[in-house]
N, C-alpha and C positions, 0 to 999 in steps of 0.2 A: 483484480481479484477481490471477491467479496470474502470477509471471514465475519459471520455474523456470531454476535456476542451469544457466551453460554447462555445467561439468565435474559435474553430479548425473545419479546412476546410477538414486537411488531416484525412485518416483513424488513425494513428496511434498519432493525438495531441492531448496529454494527459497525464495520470498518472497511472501506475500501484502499487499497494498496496499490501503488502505482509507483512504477518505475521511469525515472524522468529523465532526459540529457539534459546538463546545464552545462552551454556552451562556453561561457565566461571560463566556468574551472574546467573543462576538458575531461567532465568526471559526467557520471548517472549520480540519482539519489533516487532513496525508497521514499513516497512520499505515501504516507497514512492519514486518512481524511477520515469524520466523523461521517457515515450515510443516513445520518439523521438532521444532516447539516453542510450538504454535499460543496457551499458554497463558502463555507466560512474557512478560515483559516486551517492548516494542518497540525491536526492533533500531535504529529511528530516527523523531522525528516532525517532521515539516517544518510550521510556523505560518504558516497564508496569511493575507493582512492580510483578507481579508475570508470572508463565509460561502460555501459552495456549495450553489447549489440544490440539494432532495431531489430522485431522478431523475434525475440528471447523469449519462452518461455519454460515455464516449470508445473510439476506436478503438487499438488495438496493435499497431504493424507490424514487425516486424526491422530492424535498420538493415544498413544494406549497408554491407560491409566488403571 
């Protein structure tokens, strides 16, 4: 999932989100990457206690402000 940043001018400033198996823990993690930097390191990984089915997905909606 792309979530492109409020104040980005370029097509590609923002973040991509991706949900990962890691097999070692027996767990998924959300992994957030820079798409302006698609190769570098993750901007952050959040450890969910358990795995996510392959095939998962979900909806994205704006929030109201």
């Amino acid at each position: 999932m792309f979530v492109r940043a409020s104040d980005g001018n370029g097509e590609d400033e923002g973040w991509v989100l991706s949900v990962v198996y890691d097999a070692a823990r027996g767990a998924s993690d959300l992994v957030i990457l820079d798409a302006t930097s698609f190769a570098g390191p993750p901007v952050a990984t959040v450890h969910l206690p358990v795995r996510v089915p392959y095939g998962f997905h979900g909806s994205w909606i704006p929030s109201s402000t």
